[in-house]
TORMARNU-266684 format. One line per 3 residues: number of its first residue (from 1); for each residue x, y, z of C-alpha. Coordinates in steps of 0.05 Angstrom, whole numbers, plus 5000, padded with zeros to 4 digits. Example, Ala and Ser with C-alpha at 12.3 -4.5 7.8 and 13.67 -1.06 7.14 Angstrom:
<drenmars>
1) 5246/4910/5156 | 5273/4979/5143
</drenmars>
This chain:
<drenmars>
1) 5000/5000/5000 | 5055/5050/5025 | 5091/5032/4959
4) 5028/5048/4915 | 5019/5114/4943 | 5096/5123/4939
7) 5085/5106/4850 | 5019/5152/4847 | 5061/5208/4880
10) 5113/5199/4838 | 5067/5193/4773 | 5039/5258/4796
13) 5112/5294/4803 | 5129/5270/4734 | 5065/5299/4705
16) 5090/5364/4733 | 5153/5361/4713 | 5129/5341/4635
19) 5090/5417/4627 | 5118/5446/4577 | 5174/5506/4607
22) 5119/5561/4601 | 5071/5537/4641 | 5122/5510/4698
25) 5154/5582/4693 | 5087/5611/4703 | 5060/5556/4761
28) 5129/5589/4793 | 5114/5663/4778 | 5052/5654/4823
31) 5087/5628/4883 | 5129/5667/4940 | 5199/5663/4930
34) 5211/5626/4993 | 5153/5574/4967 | 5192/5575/4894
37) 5261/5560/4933 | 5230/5509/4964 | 5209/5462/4907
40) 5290/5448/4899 | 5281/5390/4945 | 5223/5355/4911
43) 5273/5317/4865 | 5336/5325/4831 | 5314/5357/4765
46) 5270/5408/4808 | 5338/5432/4843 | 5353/5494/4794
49) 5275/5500/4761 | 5265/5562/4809 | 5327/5592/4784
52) 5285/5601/4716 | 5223/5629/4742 | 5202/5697/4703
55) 5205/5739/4773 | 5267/5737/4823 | 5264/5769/4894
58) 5333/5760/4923 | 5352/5795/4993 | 5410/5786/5034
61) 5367/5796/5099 | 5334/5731/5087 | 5383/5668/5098
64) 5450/5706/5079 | 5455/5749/5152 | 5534/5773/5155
67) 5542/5717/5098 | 5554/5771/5050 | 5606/5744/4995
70) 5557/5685/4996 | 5500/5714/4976 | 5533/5750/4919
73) 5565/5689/4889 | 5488/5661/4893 | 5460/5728/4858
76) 5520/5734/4809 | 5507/5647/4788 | 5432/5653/4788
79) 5430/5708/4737 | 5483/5677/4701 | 5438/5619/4685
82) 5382/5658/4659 | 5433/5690/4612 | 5464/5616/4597
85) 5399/5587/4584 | 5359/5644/4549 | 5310/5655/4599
88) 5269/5712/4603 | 5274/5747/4675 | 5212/5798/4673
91) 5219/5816/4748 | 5276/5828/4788 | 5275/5850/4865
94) 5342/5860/4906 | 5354/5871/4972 | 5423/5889/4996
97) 5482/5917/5035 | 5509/5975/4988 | 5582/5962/5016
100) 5575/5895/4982 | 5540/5901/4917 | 5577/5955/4875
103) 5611/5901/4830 | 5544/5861/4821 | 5509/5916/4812
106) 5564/5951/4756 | 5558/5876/4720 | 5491/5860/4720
109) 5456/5942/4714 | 5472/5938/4643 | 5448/5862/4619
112) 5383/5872/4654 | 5342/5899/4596 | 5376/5853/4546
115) 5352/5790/4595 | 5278/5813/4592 | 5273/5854/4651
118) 5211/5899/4656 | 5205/5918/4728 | 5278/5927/4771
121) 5259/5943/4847 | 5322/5955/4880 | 5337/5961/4959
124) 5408/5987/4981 | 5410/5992/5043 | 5471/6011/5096
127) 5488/5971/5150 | 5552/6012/5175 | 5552/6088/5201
130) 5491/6137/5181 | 5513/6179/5121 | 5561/6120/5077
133) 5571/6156/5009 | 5532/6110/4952 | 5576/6122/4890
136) 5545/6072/4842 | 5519/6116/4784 | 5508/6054/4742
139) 5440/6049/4793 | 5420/6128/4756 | 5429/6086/4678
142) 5379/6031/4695 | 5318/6036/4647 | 5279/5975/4687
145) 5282/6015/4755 | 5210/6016/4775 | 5230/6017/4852
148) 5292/6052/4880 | 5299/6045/4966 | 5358/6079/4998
151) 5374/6067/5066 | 5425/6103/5116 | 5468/6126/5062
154) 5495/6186/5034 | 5476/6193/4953 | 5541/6235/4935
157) 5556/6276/4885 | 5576/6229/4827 | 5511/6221/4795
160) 5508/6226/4706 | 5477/6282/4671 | 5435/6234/4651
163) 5397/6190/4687 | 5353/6148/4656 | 5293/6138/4702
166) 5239/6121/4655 | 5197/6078/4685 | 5212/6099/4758
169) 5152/6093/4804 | 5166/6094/4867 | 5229/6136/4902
172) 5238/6123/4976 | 5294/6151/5022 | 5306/6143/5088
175) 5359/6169/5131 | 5391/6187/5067 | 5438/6253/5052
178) 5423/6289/4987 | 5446/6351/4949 | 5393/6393/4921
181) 5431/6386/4849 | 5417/6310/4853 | 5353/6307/4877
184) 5339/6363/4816 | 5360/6318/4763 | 5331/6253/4787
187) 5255/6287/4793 | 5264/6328/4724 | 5287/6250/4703
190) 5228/6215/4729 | 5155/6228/4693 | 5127/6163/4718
193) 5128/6166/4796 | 5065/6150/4825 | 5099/6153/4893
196) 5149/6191/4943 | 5174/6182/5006 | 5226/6221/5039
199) 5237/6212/5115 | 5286/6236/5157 | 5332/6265/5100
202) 5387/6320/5092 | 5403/6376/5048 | 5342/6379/5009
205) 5317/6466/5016 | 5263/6452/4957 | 5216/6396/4934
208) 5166/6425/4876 | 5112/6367/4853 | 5109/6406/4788
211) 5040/6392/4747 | 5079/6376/4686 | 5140/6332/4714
214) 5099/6296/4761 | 5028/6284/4725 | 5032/6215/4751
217) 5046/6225/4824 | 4996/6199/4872 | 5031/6189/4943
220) 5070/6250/4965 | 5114/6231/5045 | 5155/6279/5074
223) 5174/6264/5153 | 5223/6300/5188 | 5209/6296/5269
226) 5281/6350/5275 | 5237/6406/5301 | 5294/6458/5287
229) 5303/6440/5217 | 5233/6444/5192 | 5247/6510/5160
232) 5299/6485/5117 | 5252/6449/5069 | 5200/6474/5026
235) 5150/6434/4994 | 5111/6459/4940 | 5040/6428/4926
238) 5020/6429/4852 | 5004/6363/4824 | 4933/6362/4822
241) 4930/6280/4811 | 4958/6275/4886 | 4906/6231/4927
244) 4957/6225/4990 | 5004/6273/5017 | 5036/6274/5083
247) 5079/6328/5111 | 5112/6332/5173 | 5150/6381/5196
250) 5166/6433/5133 | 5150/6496/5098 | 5084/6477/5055
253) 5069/6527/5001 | 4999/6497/4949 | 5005/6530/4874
256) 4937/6521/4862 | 4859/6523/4881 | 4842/6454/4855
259) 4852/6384/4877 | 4796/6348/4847 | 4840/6276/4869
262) 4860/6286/4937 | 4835/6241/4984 | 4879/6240/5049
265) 4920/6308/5075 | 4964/6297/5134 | 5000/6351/5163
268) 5039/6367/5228 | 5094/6413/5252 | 5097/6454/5186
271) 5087/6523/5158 | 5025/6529/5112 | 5035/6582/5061
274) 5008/6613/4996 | 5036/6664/4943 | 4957/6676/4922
277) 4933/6709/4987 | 4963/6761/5044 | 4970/6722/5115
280) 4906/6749/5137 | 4863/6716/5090 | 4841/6645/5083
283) 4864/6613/5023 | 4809/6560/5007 | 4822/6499/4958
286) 4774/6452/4929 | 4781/6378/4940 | 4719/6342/4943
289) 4732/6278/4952 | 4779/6296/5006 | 4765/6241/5056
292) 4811/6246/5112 | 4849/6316/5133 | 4888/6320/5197
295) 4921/6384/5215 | 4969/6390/5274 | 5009/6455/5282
298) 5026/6510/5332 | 4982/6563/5287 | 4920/6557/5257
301) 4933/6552/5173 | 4903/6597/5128 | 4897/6549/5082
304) 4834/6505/5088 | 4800/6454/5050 | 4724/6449/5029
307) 4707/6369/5024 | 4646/6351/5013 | 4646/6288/5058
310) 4703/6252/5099 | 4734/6267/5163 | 4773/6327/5189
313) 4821/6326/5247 | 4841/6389/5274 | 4899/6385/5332
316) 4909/6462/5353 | 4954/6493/5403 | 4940/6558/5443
319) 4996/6588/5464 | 5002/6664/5516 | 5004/6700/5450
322) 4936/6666/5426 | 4907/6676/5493 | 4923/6754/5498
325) 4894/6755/5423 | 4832/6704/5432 | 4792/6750/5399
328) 4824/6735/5331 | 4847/6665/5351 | 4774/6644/5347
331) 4757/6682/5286 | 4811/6649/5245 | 4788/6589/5270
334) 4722/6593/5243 | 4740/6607/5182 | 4787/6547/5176
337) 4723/6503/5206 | 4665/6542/5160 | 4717/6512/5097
340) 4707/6445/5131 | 4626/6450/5153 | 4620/6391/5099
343) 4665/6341/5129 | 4653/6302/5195 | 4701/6345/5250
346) 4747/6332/5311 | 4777/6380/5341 | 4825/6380/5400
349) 4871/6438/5432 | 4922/6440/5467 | 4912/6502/5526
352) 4982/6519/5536 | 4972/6594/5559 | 4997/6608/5628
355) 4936/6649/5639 | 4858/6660/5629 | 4831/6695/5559
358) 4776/6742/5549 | 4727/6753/5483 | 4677/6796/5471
361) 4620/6750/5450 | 4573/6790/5418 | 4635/6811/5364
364) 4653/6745/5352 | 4588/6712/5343 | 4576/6775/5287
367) 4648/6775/5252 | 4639/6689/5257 | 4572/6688/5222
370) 4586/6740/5174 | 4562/6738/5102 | 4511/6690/5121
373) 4553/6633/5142 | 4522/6593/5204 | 4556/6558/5263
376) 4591/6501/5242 | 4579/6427/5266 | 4643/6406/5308
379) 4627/6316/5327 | 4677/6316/5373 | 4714/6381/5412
382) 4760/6349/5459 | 4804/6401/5504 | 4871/6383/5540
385) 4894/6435/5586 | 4925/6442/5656 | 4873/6473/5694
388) 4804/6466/5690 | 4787/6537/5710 | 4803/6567/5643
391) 4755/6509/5608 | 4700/6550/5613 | 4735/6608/5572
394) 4752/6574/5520 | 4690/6539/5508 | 4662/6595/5510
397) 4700/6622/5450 | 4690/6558/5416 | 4611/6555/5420
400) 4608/6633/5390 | 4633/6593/5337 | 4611/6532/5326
403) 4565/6480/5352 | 4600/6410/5388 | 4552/6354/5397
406) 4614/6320/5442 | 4653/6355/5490 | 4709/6314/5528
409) 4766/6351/5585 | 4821/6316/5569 | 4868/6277/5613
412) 4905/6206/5613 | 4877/6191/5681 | 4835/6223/5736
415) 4858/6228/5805 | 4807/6240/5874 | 4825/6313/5870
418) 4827/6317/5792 | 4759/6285/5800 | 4723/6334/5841
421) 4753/6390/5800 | 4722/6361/5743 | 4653/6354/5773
424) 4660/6426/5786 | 4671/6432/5718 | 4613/6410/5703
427) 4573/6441/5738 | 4607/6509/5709 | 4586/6487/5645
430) 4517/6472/5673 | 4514/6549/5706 | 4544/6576/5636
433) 4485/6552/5603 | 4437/6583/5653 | 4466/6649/5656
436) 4502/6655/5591 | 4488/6692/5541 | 4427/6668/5504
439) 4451/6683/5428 | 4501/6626/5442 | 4453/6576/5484
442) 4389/6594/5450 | 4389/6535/5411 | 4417/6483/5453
445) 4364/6425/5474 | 4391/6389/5512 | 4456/6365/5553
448) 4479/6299/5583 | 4538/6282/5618 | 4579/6215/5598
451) 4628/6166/5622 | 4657/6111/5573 | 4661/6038/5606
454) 4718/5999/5587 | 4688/5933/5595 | 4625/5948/5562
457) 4662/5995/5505 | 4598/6047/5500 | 4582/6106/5540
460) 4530/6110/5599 | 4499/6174/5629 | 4521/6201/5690
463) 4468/6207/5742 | 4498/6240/5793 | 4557/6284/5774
466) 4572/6316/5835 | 4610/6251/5846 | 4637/6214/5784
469) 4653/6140/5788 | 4714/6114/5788 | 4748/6045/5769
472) 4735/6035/5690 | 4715/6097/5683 | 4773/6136/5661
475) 4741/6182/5597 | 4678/6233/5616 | 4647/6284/5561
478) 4583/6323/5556 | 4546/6319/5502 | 4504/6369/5476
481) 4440/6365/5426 | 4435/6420/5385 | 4362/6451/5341
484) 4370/6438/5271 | 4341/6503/5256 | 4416/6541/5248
</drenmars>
């Protein structure tokens, strides 16, 4: 019996191996490159078959750890045999250590295209000291490039006058030092990114995502956490076929009102800016199928969005300066929210001032609603400050403004005192409401105070808030139901 099954097995394996080469080489293509290495152990003439297989992924991180002379000698004889036996390579993906594969790369760079190869995704990454000069300039002649990750390294200055980018897609560097010249010719080189990534880099001052050179681009990433350098860089927004940009930490300047593609804005620690309008204006751009925008930033931008359905996260700071000029702190902050009304909103700010602010209501409810526009739907306001005592002014501000349906006092955890100072701030905000003034209130229905439990994962009413519960309950808001006549 054991020797039967042992026969059909074998019958079956020789069935396989009798496909013609084109349909083994494409049974192959559809596997992993681990499962295609595997099949070298099903019998002796499977040992080399995945050698031949139309796409190669080949990374020294994999089984060749500090083995690096090894794994060259296995790069440099499997693409050997493809070019002995006339097989066609269509996709090629290599990982490596840069210090290791400047000879590979200077033999093989140039046979690529002759072997078949269509799509070249190429990882060089360093393993030694940040800022290791790459000097291989045969990488900048490689037609097939469609992927180029740099790592840790420093790109140098011996780059060609011509590089030869064509089918570039994607461009990601990380940790990586480049000139402004270089980085120049490689986007004027490269018409068919869809994606870049730059994180943590050096020496770039501009990055322009021209309409014409980058018609293609999709995915824009720029993340640089150095506080102190985020003035160095600016980015320049004009590629209306973005759908996902994310900018941390820069100078952001937009050449244009229309973004018909973008989808997801993310921006934090940067400069928003605008040749088109004075600093005192809002600068408004259209992007309707905008469907996430987060904004996180010591100032409020004068450059909003108008979605026309998605989610919009605000993260705000108000600083002493702010709080001494509240008055216009608030107003520019309506007009960033009235250019998101469409969206679903979250706000959150960060009370940093030292001391209390004052507004005059009455002018800020008038200058706010100005032109016709009505108080803006905010679904979640949540406020982290330092003492509840100046809560109560700034929501105060906030509701001249705009109308919150959740209110949450922000804070990791609640101690005995912290608690009781936040049942008296509720019962400020009840008193505020009482006494207030009634062009803010007037339309307010009703109001319910919350506490989220844990175990449960919904939130309950409070029934007595002169004490709040403890144990699970760790997150309290009010929330607020508003008329629908505004």
């Amino acid at each position: 019996m054991k020797r039967a099954k042992e026969e059909e097995g074998s019958i079956s394996m020789d069935r396989i191996s009798s496909l013609p080469k084109e349909i083994l080489q494409r049974i192959l293509y559809l596997l992993t490159q681990e499962e295609a290495t595997g099949t070298s152990i099903l019998s002796k003439s499977w040992r080399h078959v995945w050698r031949t297989r139309p796409n190669l992924v080949l990374s020294d991180a994999d089984y060749f750890k500090d083995k690096g002379q090894e794994f060259l000698s296995v790069v440099d004889e499997t693409l050997q045999g493809y070019l002995d036996q006339g097989v066609c390579l269509e996709e090629f993906h290599l990982c490596m250590s840069y210090h290791l594969s400047v000879l590979l790369l200077e033999k093989w760079i140039p046979r690529l295209e002759p072997m078949g190869v269509h799509d070249f995704r190429l990882y060089v990454i360093s393993r030694r000291e940040v800022g290791e000069i790459v000097d291989i300039p045969v990488v900048f002649e490689a037609e097939p490039l469609t992927l180029l990750f740099v790592f840790n390294c420093d790109l140098g200055r011996n780059v060609p006058e011509n590089i030869r980018f064509v089918r570039l897609q994607v461009l990601h560097l990380k940790n990586v030092v480049i000139e402004q010249e270089i980085f120049d010719k490689i986007a004027s080189s490269c018409g068919s990114l869809t994606d870049m990534w730059f994180e943590e880099c050096k020496g770039l001052t501009n990055i322009k995502l021209d309409n014409e050179l980058h018609k293609n681009l999709k995915n824009f990433t720029f993340i640089n956490h150095i506080a102190y350098s985020k003035d160095e860089c600016m980015i320049e927004v004009g590629a209306p076929s973005l759908e996902m940009v994310k900018i941390y930490g820069s100078r952001i300047r937009f050449l244009g009102h229309e973004f018909c593609n973008l989808k997801s804005l993310c921006i934090a620690n940067a400069v928003l800016s605008s040749d088109l309008v004075e600093e005192s204006q809002v600068f408004f751009i259209d992007a309707p199928n905008m469907e996430v925008y987060e904004y996180t930033g010591p100032v409020i931008p004068y450059v909003s969005f108008a979605p026309t359905s998605g989610k919009s996260t605000l993260r705000l700071y108000m600083r002493d300066d702010d709080a001494e000029d509240a008055q216009s702190w608030f107003l520019r902050l309506s007009k960033l929210l009235q250019g998101l009304r469409k969206s679903e909103i979250c706000l959150k700010i960060f009370h940093l001032a030292r001391f209390d602010l004052r507004i005059e209501e009455g002018i800020l409810m008038r200058d706010a609603i100005s032109g016709g526009n009505k108080p803006v739907v905010v679904e979640n306001f949540i406020l982290e400050i330092n003492h509840f005592s100046a809560f109560p002014f700034v929501l105060n501000g906030l509701f001249c403004i705009c109308r919150p349906k959740n209110v949450t006092p922000h804070r990791s955890c609640y101690k005995e005192t912290e608690l009781e100072e936040l049942s008296e701030f509720f019962r400020k905000i009840k008193k505020m409401i009482d006494s207030g003034n009634r062009e803010i209130w007037r339309d307010l229905e009703g109001l319910t105070v919350e506490r989220f439990n844990r175990v449960q994962q919904e939130w309950q009413p409070v029934i007595n808030v002169a004490k709040l519960p403890e144990s699970m309950f760790k997150e309290f808001r009010v929330r607020l139901k508003w008329s629908d006549r505004d």
